[in-house]
C-alpha positions as CSV (number, residue, x, y, z in Angstrom):
1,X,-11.5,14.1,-17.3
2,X,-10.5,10.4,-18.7
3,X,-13.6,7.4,-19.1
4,X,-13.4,5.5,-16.1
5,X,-15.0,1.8,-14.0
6,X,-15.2,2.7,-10.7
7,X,-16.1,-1.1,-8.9
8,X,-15.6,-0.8,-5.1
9,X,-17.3,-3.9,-3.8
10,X,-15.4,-4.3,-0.6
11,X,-17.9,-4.1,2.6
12,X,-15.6,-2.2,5.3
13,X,-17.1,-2.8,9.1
14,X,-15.6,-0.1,11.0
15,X,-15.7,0.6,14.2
16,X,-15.2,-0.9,18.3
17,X,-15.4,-4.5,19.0
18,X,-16.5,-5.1,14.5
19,X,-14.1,-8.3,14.9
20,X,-16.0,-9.8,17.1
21,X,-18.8,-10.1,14.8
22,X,-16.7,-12.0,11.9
23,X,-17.7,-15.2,12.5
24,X,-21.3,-13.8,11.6
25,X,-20.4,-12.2,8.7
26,X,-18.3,-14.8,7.1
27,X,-21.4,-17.5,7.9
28,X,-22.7,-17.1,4.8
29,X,-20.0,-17.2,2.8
30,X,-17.9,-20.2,3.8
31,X,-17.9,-23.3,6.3
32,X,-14.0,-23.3,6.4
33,X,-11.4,-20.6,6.1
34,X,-7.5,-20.6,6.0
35,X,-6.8,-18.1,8.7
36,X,-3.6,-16.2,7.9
37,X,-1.5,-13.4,10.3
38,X,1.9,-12.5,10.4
39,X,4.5,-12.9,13.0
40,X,2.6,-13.7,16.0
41,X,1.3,-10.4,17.4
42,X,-2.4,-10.8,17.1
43,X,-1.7,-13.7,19.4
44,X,-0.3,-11.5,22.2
45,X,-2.9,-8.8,22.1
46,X,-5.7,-11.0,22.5
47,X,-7.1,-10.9,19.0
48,X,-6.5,-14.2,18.0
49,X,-9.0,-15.6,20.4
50,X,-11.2,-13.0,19.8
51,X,-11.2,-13.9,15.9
52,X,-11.1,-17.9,16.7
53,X,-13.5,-17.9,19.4
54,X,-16.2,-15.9,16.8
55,X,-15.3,-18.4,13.9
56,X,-16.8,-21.4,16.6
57,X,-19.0,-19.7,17.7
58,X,-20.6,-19.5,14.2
59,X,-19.6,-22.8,12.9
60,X,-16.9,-22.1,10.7
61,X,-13.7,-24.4,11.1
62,X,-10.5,-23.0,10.1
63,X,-6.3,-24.2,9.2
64,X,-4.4,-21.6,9.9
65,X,-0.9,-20.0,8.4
66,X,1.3,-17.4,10.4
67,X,4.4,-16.3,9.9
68,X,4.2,-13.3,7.3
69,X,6.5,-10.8,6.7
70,X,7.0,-7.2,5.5
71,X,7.4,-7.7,1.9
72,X,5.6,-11.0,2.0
73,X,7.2,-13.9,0.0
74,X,6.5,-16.3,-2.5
75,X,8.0,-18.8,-0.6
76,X,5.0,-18.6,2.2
77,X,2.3,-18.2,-0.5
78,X,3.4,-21.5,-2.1
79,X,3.0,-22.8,1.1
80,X,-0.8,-21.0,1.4
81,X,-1.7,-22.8,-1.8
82,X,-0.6,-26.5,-0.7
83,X,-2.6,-25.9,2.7
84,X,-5.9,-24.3,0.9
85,X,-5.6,-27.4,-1.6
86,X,-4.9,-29.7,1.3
87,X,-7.7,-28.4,3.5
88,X,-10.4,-27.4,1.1
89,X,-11.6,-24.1,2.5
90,X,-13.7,-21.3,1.0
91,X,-12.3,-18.0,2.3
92,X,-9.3,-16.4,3.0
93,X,-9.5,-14.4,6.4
94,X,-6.3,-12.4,6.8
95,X,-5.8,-11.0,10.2
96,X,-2.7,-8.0,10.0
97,X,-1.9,-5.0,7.7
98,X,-1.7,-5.2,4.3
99,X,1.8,-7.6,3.6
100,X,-0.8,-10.1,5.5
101,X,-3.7,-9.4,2.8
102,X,-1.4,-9.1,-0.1
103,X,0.1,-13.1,0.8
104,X,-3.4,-14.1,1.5
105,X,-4.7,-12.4,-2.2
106,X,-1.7,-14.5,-3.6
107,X,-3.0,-17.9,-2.2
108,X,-6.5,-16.9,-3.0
109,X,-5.4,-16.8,-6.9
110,X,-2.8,-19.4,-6.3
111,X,-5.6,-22.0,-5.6
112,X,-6.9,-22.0,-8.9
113,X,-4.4,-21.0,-11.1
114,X,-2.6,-23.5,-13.3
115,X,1.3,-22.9,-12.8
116,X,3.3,-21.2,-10.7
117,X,1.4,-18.3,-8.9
118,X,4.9,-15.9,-9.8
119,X,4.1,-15.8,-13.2
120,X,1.3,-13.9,-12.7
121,X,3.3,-11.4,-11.0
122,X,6.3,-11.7,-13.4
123,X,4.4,-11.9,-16.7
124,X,1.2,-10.4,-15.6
125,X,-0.8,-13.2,-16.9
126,X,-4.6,-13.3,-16.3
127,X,-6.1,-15.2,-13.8
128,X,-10.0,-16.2,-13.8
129,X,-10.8,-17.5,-10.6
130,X,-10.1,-16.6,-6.9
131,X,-10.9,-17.9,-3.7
132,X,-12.6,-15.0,-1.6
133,X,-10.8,-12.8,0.9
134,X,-11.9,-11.1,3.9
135,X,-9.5,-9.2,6.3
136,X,-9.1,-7.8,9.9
137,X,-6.7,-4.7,9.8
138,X,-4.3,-4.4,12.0
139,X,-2.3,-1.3,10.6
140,X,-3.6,1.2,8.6
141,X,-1.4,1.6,5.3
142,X,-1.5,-0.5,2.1
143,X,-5.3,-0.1,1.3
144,X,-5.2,-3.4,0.7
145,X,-8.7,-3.9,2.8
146,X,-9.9,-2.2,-0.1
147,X,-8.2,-2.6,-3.2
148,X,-8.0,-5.0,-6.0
149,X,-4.0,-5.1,-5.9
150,X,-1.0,-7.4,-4.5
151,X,2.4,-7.3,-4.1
152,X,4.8,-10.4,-3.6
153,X,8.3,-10.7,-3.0
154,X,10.2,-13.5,-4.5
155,X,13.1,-13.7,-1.9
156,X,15.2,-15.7,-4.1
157,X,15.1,-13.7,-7.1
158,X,15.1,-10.5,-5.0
159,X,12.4,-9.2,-7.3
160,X,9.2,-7.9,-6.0
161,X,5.9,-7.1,-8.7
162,X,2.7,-6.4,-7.9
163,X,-0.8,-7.9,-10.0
164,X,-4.4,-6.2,-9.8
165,X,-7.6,-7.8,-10.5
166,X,-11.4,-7.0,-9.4
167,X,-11.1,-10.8,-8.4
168,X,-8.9,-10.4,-5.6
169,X,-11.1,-7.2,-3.9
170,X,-12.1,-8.2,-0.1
171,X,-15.1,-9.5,0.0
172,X,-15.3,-7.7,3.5
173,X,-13.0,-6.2,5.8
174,X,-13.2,-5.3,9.7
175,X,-11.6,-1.9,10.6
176,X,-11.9,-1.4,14.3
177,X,-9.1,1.9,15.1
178,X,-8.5,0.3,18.3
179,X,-6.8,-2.1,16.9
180,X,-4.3,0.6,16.2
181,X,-3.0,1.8,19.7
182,X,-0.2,-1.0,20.4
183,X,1.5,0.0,16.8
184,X,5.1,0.7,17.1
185,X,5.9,4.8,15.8
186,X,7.9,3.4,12.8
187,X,5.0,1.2,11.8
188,X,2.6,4.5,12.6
189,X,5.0,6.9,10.2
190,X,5.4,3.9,7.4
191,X,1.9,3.6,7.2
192,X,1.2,7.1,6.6
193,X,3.9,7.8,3.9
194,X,2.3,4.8,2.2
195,X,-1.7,6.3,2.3
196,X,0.2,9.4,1.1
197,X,2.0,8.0,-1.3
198,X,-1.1,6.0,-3.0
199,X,-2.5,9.5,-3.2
200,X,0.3,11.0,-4.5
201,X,0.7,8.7,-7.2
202,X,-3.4,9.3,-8.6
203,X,-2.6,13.3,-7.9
204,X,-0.1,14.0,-10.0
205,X,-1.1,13.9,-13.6
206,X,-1.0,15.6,-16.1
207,X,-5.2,14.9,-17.1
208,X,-6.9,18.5,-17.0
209,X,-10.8,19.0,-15.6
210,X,-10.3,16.7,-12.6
211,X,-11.8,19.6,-10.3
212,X,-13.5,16.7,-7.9
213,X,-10.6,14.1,-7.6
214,X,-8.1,17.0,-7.1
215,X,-10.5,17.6,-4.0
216,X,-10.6,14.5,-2.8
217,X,-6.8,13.5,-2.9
218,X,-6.2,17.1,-1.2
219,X,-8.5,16.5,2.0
220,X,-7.3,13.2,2.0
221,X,-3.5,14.7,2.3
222,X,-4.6,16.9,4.7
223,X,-6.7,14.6,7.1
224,X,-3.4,12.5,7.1
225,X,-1.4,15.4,8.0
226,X,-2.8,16.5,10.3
227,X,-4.3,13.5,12.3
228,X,-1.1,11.3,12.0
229,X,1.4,13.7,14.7
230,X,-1.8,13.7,16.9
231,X,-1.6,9.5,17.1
232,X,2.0,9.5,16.8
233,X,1.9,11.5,20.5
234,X,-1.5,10.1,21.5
235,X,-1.2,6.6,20.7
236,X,-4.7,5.8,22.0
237,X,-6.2,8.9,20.5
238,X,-9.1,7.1,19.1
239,X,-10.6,10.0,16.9
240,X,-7.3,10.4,15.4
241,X,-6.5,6.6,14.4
242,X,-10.1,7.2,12.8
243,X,-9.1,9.3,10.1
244,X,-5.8,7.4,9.6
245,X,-7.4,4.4,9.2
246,X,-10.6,5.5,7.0
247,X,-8.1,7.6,5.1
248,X,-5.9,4.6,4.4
249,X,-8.7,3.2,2.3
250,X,-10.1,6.1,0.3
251,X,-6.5,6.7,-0.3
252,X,-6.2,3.3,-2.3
253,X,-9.7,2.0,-3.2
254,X,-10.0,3.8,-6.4
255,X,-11.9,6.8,-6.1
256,X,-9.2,9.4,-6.2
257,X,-8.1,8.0,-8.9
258,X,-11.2,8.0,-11.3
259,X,-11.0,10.0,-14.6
260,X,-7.1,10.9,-14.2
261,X,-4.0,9.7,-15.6
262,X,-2.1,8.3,-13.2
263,X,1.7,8.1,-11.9
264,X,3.1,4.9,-10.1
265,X,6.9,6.0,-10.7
266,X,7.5,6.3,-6.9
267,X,6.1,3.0,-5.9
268,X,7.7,0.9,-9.1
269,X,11.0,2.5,-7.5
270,X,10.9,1.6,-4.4
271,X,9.9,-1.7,-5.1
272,X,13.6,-2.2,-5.6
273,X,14.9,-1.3,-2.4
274,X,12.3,-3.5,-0.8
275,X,13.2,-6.1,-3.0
276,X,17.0,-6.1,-2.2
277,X,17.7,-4.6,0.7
278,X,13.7,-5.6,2.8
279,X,13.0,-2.1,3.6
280,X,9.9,-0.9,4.6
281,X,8.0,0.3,2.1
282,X,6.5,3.5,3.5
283,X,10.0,4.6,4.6
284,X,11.5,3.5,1.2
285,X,8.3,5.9,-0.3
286,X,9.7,8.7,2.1
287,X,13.2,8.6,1.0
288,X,12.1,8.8,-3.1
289,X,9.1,11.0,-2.8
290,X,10.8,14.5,-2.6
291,X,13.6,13.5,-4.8
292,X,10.8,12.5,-7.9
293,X,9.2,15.5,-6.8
294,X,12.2,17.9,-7.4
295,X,13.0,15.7,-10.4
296,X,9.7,16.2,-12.0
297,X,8.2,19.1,-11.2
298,X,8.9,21.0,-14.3
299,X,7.2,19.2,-16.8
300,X,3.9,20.2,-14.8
301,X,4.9,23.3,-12.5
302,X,1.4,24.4,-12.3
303,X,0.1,21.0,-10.7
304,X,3.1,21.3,-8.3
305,X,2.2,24.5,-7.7
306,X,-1.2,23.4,-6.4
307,X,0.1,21.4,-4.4
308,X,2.4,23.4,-2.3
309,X,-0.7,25.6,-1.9
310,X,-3.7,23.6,-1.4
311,X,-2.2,20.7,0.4
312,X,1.1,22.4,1.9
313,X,-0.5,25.7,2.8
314,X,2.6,27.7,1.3
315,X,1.6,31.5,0.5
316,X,3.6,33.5,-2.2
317,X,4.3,35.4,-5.1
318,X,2.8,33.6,-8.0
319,X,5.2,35.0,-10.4
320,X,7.4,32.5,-8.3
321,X,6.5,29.4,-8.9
322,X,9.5,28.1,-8.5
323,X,10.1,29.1,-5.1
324,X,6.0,28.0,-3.8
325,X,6.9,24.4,-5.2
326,X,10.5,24.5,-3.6
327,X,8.9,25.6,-0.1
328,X,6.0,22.8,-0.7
329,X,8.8,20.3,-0.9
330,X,10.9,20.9,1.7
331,X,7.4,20.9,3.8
332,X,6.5,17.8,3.1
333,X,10.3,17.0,3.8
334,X,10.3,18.7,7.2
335,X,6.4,16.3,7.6
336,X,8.1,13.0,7.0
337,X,10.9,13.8,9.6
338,X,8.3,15.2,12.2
339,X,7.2,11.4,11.4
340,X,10.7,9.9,12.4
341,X,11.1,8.7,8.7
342,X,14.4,9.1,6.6
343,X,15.3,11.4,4.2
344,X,18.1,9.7,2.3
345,X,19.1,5.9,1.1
346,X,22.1,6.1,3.3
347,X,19.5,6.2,6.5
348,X,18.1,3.0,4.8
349,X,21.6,1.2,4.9
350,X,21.6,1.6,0.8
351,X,24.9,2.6,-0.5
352,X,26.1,3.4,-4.2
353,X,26.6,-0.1,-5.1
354,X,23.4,-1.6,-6.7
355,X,21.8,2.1,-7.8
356,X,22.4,1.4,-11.3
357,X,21.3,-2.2,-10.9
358,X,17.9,-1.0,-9.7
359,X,17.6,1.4,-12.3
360,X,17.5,-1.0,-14.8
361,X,15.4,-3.5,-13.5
362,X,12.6,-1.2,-12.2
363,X,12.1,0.0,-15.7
364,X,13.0,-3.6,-17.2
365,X,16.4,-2.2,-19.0
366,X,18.0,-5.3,-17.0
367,X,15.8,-7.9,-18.4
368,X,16.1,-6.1,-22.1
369,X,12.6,-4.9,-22.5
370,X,12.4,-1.5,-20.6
371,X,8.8,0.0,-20.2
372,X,9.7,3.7,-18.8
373,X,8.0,3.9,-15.3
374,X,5.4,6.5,-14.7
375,X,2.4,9.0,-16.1
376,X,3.5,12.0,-15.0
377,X,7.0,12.0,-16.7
378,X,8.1,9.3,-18.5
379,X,11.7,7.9,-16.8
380,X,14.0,5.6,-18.2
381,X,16.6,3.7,-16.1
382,X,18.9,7.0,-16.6
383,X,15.6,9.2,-14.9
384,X,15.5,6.4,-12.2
385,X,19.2,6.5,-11.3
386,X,19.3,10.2,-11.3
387,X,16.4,10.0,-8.6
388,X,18.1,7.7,-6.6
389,X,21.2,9.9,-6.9
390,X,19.4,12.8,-5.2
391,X,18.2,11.0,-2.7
392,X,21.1,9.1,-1.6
């Protein structure tokens, strides 16, 4: 097991009606807030009100900023900064899933940072000062309730990086499952190849003595597993939105991570679909999951071969390990089209065309400083291609 900081701040209120209380728990921590949601939704189900009517209740004033999308863009967060600047609040309050929290963590550093919030992204330079951010989820998937990470789009360049910093951690974040039932299946089955893949890329690794964390990422596998056809079916099942939705934050808060070497390959290769094409990310993470699984799988069969057993319940001959991590893969294959997700690029709408252009610029060949991608294996823009070959 490696040295590790395990920091997880972020106060989660879970369970029914917690929104209506966050006007009280934001009191002491901010007399104005920028109030930021996505496309409109929270409007229709009510939970605008309920949000805006707590935030008078306890005194708090508010400017607002909707319109978010999957993949949130730079071009909105610019537009966060002016208004924060413009209106002088203290808090962030982002009301949605976690393309909402990440524009709203963008704007919280934007505020104070001097220069264009992109380069942070871009070149990864330090910021030192955020404005504080509290969230409301609405879809249980990015974490981001929990985490100290973001990722922006910038729609023009048709790049998309992500930036972490302790700074940018919720202060506190509402998790209330009914909030849940109206999701559409898609956004259900995204969301869940995204919690998986956040675990995925912390279990994976090559670090030995990791007896705990290997627990922890394997239950939390499991609880997805097995809770998220239940909700897809039951779309009021509140037990089962439960799990999802406490699952979606242990799955990205840190603690499965701690003392392991970690991966990140699928998710810095997927950020170029979303980038180009706007995919979802969760299906883009079911499309390139298998294919870096049977890419990889070699360099570490015994970890693989855990997997198919602990997590995919396959039984075999161990003298075969080839055939228990084959039969792992094509279960988790057969999960993610239980789920209604795709299994290829094509089902994306991604042809041939821009593979090799991807390649390169998720491991920086394109920009003539390439940084291989991944802890697990080590791929290069020819690794990345390849994977995107098998997949297509």
């Amino acid at each position: 097991m490696q040295n590790f900081d395990l920091y997880t701040p972020a106060r989660i209120l879970f369970g029914k009606g917690e929104e209506k209380r966050i006007g009280e728990l934001l009191k002491p921590h901010a007399s104005k807030v920028l109030l930021h949601y996505g496309s409109g939704s929270i409007k229709k189900s009510g939970l605008y009100d309920t949000v805006t009517a707590s935030l008078k209740e306890s005194g708090i004033s508010f400017a607002e900023l909707g319109g978010v999308k999957p993949n949130p863009r730079l071009s909105l967060v610019h537009e966060g900064i002016a208004l924060c600047k413009k209106e002088n609040v203290d808090l962030i309050l982002a009301v949605g899933g976690g393309s909402t929290i990440d524009s709203a963590k963008a704007i919280a550093m934007g505020v104070y940072y001097d220069g264009d919030i992109w380069e942070v992204y871009e070149q990864g330079k330090p910021v030192e000062k955020a404005l504080p951010v509290a969230t409301v989820l609405t879809i249980p998937a990015a974490g981001s309730e929990s985490s100290g990470d973001s990722v922006i789009t910038n729609e023009e360049k048709q790049l998309k990086f992500g930036y972490g910093s302790p700074l940018i951690r919720p202060l506190l974040s509402v998790m209330d499952p009914e909030l849940f039932f109206t999701l559409p299946k898609n956004q259900l089955a995204n969301g869940v190849a995204d919690m998986m893949s956040h675990v995925f890329e912390r279990y994976f690794t090559n670090t030995t003595h990791t007896d705990l964390t290997d627990g922890l990422c394997e239950v939390t596998l499991k609880t997805l597993m097995k809770n998220a056809p239940i909700a897809l079916d039951d779309p009021q099942n509140y037990d089962a939105w439960a799990e999802l939705g406490f699952s979606g934050t242990v799955a990205h808060n840190g603690l499965v991570g701690m003392g392991r070497e970690q991966d990140w390959a699928c998710h810095g290769m997927e950020h170029e679909l979303s980038a180009i094409y706007d995919v979802a990310h969760g299906a883009g993470l079911a499309v390139l999951t298998p294919g870096w699984m049977q890419y990889v799988y070699k360099d570490n069969i015994n970890m693989f071969v855990q997997f198919a057993v602990n997590v995919m319940g396959v039984e075999g001959s161990y003298r075969d390990p080839d055939a228990i991590v084959q039969e792992g893969i094509a279960r988790l294959r057969t999960f993610f089209k239980r789920m209604g997700l795709p299994g290829t690029l094509a089902e994306l709408g991604i042809g041939e065309d821009r593979l090799e252009e991807m390649a390169k610029k998720a491991t920086g060949a394109a920009f003539g400083e390439e940084s291989p991608l991944g802890g697990f294996k080590k791929l290069y823009w020819q690794d990345v291609l390849a994977i995107y070959k098998l997949v297509k």
